[in-house]
C-alpha positions as CSV (number, residue, x, y, z in Angstrom):
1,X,-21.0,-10.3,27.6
2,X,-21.3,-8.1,30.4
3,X,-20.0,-5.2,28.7
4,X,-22.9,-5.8,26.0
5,X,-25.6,-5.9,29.6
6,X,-24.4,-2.7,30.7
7,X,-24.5,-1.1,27.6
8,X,-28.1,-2.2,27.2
9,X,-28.8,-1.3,30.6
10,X,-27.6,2.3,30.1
11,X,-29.9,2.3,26.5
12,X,-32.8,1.3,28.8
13,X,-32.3,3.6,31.4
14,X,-32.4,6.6,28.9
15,X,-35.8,8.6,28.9
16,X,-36.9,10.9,26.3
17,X,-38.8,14.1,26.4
18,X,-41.6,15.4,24.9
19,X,-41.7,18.0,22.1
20,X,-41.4,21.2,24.1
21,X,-44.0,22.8,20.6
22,X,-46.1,20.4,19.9
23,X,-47.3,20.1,24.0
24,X,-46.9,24.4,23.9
25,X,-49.5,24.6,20.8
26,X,-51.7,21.7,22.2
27,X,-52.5,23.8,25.7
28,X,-52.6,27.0,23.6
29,X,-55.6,25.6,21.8
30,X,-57.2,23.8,24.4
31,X,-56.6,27.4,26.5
32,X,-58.4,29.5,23.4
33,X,-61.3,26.7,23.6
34,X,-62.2,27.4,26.9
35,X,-62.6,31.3,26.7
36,X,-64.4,31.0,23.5
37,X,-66.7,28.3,24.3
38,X,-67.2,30.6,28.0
39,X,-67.8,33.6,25.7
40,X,-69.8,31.8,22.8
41,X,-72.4,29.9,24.8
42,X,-73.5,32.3,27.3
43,X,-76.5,32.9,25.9
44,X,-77.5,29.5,24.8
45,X,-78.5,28.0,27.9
46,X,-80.6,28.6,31.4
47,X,-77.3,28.3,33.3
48,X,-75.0,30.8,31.7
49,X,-71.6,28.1,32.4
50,X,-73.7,25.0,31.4
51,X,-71.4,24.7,28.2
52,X,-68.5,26.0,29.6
53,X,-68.6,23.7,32.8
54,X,-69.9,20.7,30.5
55,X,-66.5,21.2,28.2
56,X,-64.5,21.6,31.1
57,X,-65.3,18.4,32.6
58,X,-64.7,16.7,28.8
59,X,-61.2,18.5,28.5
60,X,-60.4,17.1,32.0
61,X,-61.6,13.6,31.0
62,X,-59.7,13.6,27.9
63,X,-56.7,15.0,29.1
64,X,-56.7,11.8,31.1
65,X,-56.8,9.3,28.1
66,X,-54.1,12.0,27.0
67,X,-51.9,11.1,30.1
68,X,-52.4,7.6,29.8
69,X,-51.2,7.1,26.0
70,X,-48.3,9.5,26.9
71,X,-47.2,6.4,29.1
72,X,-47.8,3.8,26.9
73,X,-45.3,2.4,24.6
74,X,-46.2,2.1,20.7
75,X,-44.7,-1.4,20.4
76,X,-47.2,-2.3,22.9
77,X,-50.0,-0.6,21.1
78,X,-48.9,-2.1,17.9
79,X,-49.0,-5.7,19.5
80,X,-53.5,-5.3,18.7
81,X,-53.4,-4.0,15.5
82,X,-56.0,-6.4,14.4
83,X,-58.0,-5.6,17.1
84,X,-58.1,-2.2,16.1
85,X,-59.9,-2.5,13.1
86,X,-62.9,-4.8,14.4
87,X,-63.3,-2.1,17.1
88,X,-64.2,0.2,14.6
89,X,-66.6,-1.6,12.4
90,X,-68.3,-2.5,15.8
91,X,-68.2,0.6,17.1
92,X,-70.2,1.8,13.4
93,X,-72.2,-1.2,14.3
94,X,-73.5,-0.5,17.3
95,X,-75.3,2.3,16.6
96,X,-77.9,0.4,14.7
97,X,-78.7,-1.3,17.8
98,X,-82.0,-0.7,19.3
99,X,-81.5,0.8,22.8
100,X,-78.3,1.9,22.2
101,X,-77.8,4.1,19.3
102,X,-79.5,7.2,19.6
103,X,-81.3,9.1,16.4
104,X,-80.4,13.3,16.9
105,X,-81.7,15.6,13.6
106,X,-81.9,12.5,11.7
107,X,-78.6,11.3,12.2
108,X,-77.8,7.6,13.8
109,X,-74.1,9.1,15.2
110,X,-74.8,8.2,19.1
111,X,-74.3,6.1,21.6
112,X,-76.4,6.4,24.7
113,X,-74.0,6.0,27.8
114,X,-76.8,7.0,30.0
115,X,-74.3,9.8,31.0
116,X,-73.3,11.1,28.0
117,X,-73.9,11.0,24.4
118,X,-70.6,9.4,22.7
119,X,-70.4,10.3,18.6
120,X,-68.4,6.6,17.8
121,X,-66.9,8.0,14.6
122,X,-64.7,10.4,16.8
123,X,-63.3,7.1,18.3
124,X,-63.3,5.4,14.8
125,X,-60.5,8.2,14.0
126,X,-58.0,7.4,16.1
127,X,-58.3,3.4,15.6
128,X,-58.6,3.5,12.5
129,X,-55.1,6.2,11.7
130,X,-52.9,3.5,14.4
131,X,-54.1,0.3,12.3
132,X,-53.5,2.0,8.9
133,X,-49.9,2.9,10.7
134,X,-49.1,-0.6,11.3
135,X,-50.5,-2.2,8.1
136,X,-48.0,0.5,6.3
137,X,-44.9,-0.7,8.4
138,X,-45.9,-4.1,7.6
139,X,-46.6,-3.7,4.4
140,X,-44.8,-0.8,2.7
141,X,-42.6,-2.4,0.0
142,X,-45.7,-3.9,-0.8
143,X,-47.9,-1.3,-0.6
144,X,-45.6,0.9,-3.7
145,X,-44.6,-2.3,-5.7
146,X,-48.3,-4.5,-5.9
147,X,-52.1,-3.4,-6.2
148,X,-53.8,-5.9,-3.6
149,X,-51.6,-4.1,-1.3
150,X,-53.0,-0.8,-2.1
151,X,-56.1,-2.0,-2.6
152,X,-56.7,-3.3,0.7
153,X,-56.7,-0.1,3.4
154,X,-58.4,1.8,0.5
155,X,-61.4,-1.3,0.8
156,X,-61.1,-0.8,4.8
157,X,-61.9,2.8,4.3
158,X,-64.6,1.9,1.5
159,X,-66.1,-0.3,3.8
160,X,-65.9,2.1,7.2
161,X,-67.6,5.1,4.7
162,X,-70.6,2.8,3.6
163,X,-71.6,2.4,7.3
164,X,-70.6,6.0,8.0
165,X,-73.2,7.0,5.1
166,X,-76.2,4.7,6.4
167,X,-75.9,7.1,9.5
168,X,-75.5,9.1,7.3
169,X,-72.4,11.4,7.8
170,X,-70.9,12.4,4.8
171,X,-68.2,15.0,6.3
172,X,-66.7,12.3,8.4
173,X,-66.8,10.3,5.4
174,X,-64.8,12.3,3.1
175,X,-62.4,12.7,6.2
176,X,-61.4,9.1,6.4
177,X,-61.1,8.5,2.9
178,X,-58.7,11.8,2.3
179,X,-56.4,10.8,5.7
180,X,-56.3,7.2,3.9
181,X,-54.6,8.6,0.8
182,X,-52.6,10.9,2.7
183,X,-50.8,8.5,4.2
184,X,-50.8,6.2,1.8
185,X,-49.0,9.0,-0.2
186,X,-47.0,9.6,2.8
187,X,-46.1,5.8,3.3
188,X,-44.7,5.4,-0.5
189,X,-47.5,4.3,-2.5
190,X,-46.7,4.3,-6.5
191,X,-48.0,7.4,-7.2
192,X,-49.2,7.3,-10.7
193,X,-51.1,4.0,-9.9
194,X,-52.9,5.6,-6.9
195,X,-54.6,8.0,-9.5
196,X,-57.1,5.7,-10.6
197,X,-58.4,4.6,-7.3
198,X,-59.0,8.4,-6.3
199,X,-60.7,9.5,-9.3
200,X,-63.5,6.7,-8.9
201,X,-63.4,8.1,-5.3
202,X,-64.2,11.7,-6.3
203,X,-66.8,10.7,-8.6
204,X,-68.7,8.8,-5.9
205,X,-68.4,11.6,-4.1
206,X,-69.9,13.9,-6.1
207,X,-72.8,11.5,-7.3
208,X,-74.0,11.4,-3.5
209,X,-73.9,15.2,-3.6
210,X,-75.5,15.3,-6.9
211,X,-78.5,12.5,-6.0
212,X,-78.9,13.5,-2.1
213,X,-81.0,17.0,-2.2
214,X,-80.2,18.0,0.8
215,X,-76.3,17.9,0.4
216,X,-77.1,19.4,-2.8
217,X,-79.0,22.7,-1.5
218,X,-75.9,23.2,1.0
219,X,-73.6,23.8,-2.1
220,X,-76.1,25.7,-4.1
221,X,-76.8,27.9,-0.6
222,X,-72.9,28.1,-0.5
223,X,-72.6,29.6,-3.7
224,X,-75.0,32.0,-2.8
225,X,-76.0,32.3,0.7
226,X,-78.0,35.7,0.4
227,X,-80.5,34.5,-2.1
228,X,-82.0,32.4,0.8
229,X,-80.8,34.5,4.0
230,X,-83.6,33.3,6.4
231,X,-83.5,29.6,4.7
232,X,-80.5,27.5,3.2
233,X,-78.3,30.2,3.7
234,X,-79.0,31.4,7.2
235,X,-76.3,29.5,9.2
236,X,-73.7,30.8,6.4
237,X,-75.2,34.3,6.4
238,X,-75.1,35.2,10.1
239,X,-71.2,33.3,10.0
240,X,-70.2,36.2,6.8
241,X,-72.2,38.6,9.2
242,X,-70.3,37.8,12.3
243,X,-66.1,37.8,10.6
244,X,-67.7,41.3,9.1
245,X,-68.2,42.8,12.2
246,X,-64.9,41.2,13.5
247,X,-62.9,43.8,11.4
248,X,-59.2,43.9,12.3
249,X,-59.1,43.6,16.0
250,X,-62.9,42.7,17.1
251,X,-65.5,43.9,18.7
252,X,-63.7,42.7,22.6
253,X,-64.3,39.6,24.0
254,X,-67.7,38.9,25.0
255,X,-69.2,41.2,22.7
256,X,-70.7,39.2,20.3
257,X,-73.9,40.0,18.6
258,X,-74.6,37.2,16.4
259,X,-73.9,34.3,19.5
260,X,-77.0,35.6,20.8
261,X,-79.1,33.2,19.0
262,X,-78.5,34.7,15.8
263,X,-76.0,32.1,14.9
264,X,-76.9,28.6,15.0
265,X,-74.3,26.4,16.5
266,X,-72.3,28.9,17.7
267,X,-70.2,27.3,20.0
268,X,-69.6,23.8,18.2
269,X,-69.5,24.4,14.2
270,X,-69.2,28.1,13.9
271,X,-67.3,29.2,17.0
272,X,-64.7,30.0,14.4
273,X,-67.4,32.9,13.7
274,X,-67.1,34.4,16.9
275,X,-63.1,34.1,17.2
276,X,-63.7,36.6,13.9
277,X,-66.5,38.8,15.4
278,X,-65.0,39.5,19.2
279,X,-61.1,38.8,18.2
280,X,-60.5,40.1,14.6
281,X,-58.6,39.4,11.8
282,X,-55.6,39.3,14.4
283,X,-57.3,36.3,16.5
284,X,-58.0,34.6,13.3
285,X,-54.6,34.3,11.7
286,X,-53.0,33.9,15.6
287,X,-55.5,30.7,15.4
288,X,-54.6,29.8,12.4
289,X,-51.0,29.5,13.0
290,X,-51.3,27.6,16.2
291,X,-52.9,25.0,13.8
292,X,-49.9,25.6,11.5
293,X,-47.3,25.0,14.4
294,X,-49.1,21.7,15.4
295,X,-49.5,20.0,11.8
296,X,-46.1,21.6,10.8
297,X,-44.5,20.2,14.1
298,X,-46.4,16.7,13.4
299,X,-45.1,16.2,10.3
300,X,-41.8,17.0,11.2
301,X,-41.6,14.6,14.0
302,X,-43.4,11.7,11.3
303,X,-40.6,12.5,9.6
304,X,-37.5,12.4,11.7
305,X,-38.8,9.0,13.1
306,X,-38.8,7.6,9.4
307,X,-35.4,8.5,9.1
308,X,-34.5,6.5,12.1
309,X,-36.6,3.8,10.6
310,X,-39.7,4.3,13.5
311,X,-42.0,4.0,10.4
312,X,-45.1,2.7,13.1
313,X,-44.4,6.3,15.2
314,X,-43.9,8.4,12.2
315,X,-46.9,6.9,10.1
316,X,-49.0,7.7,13.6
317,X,-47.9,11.6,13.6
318,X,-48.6,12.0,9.8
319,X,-52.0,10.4,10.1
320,X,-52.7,12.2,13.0
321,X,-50.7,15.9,11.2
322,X,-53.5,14.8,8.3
323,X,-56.6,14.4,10.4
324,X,-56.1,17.9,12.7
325,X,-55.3,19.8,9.9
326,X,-58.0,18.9,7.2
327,X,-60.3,19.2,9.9
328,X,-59.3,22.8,11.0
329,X,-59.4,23.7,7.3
330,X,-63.0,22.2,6.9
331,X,-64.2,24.1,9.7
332,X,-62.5,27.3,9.1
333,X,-63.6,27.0,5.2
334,X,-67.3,26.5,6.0
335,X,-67.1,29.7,8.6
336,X,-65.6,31.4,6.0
337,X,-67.9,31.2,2.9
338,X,-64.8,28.9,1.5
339,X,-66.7,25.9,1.6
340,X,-70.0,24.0,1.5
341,X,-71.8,23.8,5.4
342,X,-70.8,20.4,7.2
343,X,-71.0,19.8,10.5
344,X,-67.4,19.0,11.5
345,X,-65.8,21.0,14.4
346,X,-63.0,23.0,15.1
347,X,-60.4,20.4,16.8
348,X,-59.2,21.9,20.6
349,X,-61.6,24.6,20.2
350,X,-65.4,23.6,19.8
351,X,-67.4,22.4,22.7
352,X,-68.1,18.7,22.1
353,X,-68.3,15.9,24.3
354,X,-66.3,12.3,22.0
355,X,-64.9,15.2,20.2
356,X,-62.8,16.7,22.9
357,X,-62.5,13.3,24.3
358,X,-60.9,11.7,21.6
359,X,-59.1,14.8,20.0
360,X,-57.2,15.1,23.3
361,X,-56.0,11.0,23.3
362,X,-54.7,11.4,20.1
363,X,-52.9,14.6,21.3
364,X,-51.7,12.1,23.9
365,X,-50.2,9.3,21.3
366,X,-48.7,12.0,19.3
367,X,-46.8,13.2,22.4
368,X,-46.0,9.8,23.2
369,X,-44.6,9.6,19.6
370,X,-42.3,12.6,20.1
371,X,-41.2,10.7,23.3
372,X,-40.1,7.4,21.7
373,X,-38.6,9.4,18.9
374,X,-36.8,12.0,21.8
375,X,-35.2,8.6,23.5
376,X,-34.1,7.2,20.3
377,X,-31.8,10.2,19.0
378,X,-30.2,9.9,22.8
379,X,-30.0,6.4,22.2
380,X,-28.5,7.0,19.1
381,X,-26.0,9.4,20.2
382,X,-24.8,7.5,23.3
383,X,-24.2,4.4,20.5
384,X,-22.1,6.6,18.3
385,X,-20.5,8.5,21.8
386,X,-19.0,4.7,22.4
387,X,-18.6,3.9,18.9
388,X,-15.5,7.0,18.7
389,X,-14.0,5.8,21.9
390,X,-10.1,5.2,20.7
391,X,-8.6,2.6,22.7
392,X,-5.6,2.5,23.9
393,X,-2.7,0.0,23.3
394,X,-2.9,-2.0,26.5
395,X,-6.7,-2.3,25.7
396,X,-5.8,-3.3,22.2
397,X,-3.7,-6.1,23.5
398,X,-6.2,-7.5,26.2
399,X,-8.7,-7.4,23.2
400,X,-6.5,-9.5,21.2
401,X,-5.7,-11.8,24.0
402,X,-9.8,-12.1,24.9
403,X,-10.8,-12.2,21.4
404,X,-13.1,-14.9,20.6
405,X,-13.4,-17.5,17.2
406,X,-15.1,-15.7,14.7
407,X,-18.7,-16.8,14.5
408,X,-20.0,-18.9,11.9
409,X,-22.7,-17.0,9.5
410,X,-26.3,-17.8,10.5
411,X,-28.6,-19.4,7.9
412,X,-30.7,-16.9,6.2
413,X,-34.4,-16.7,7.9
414,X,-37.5,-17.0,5.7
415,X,-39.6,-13.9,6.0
416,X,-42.1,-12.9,8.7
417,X,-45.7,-12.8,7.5
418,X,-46.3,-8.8,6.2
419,X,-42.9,-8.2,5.6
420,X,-41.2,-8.2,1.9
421,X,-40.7,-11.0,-0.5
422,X,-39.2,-8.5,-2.9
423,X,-35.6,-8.6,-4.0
424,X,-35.0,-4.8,-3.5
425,X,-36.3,-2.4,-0.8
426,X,-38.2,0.6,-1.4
427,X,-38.3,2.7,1.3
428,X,-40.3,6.1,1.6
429,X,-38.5,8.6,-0.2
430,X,-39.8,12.3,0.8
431,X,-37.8,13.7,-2.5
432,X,-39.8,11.6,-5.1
433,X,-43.6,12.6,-3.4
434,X,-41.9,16.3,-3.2
């Protein structure tokens, strides 16, 4: 007995450590953000650092609620998974409430927090990928093996997109629902019976393209933004005009011709723009693969803590991996000509107040994540140290002489609420979705 107390006292006293990349390519970002929102927005305001000071206060704030998930432990997080899911159908709520949401270009996105302006779907994110992460651990033999099961987060997500779309905010929209069927994918889903619920999906989605004529002039000005330069196809225009100039190496930093109020939104939804026109074709692709070592690093952590059966962490750090890398590629794709004009930013980099904000927490509980999974392997390797340990034939004797009556085998227990009634486990299997 007190052996087994000071082995668990030793377990416990272990810390982990987080992952030396993923923390590396997290500050790079954040760094690059605050030169190029410095450089972007100069000429956008009164105050030439109004931006710049305005984003360094958010970065500062969120690296805060970073901080504070970092200490937090998942299990504990996990505990209000429930309570996850109302927060964000108030939070979509709320903003229909006279006084508090706040109408900008149309758009009902806002809540007025008399200091700032806080964009609730950027919260809605990160709520929404940590409940979806439980409701896979507690459900994931269910979730390959029945429909309700996989029916269920993808009627969550129908139901969060309806009251995204009354705001409306279709980008954010077509977000949610393709990080739902990533990790869905990701969490072991029968593959060939998610088909059907994906095509209806993408039908949907392009009949509110189709019937909505202003989504529908953005991909017709996509196709061709020179036909109308100075109208539907400015903002895409002056963003082909600015990567042009850009070349191989840029123009310098600082030199930008088109932030100068030739390109709309230059340091939010186009700052990717200006990385092309004052760093090059070399500051695009060294941007590119900072987003490459973050997802790539993500995943790789999901993964390792789904081999030590951590599903909760690793579903956390795929739906995370799945959110900062769709993003990136939306926003890179629109600066690029690749892809219709939406108004998501660039994650890390853009200026943005509940953007930074809540970019940077989920940094925070994806660190925390390579923590937990850090402290496990020691754990684990401490266990196995023990395990090799031969004893010698003294100790063999004083364990014969102390050895206790064999214990009598425990009645099975029924099965917690969530878990499996199945006969046979299914767990995840990477090789089958490879």
């Amino acid at each position: 007995m007190n052996d087994s107390r000071k082995q668990a006292t030793r377990l416990e006293s272990i810390g982990g450590q987080y992952d030396f990349w993923l923390g590396s390519a997290i500050a790079a970002l954040i760094s690059v953000g605050i030169v190029m929102v410095a450089s972007s927005s100069i000429a956008m305001a009164s105050t030439p650092f109004y931006y710049l000071v305005r984003h360094i206060l958010f970065v500062a704030m969120g690296l805060g609620l970073a901080w504070g998930l970092m200490r937090m432990e998942l299990k504990t997080i996990e505990k209000y998974n429930q309570l996850l899911l109302l927060g964000c159908l108030v939070l979509l709520l709320v903003v229909f409430v006279p006084g508090l949401g706040v109408r900008v270009n149309g758009a009902r996105r806002w809540l007025n927090l008399l200091v700032i302006r806080f964009q609730t779907v950027e919260a809605v994110k990160v709520l929404y990928i940590v409940w979806l992460a439980s409701y896979l651990v507690r459900f994931r033999d269910e979730v390959n093996a029945t429909w309700p099961a996989m029916l269920k987060p993808l009627g969550v997500a129908a139901a969060l997109v309806v009251l995204l779309l009354l705001q409306p905010d279709f980008g954010s929209s077509t977000l949610l629902l393709a990080i739902t069927a990533g990790m869905l994918v990701l969490g072991g889903v029968n593959l060939p019976r998610m088909f059907t619920p994906v095509l209806f999906g993408l039908v949907g989605l392009v009949a509110l393209v189709i019937f909505e004529p202003y989504r529908m002039r953005r991909v017709t000005s996509f196709l061709d933004p020179w036909k109308d330069q100075l109208g539907s196809g400015y903002q895409l225009s002056n963003a082909l005009m600015a990567i042009g100039r850009g070349e191989w190496t840029g123009v310098g930093l600082g030199s930008s011709v088109q932030k100068l109020n030739y390109l709309p939104e230059a340091h939010t939804d186009f700052i990717f723009s200006v990385i092309g026109e004052e760093l090059g074709f070399v500051g695009v692709c060294a941007i590119i693969g900072l987003y490459a070592l973050l997802v790539g690093r993500a995943c790789y952590v999901g993964y390792r803590c789904v081999e030590m059966r951590r599903h909760f962490a690793g579903y956390i750090a795929f739906g995370i991996a799945l959110w900062i890398g769709m993003q990136a590629f939306v926003s890179v794709g629109v600066n690029l000509g690749m892809l219709p004009t939406k108004g998501l930013t660039l994650p890390l980099i853009s200026s943005g107040g509940s953007s930074v904000l809540m970019t940077l927490a989920a940094m925070g509980l994806l660190l925390r994540v390579s923590y937990e999974l850090s402290r496990a392997e020691k754990q684990v390797a401490l266990l196995r140290g023990e395990a090799v340990v031969v004893p010698t034939p003294e100790a063999k004797e004083d364990t014969k002489a102390q050895r206790p009556a064999a214990p009598q085998p425990a009645a099975p227990k029924a099965p917690a609420r969530g878990t499996s009634r199945l006969t046979s486990r299914i767990e995840p299997t990477f090789e089958r979705i490879g």
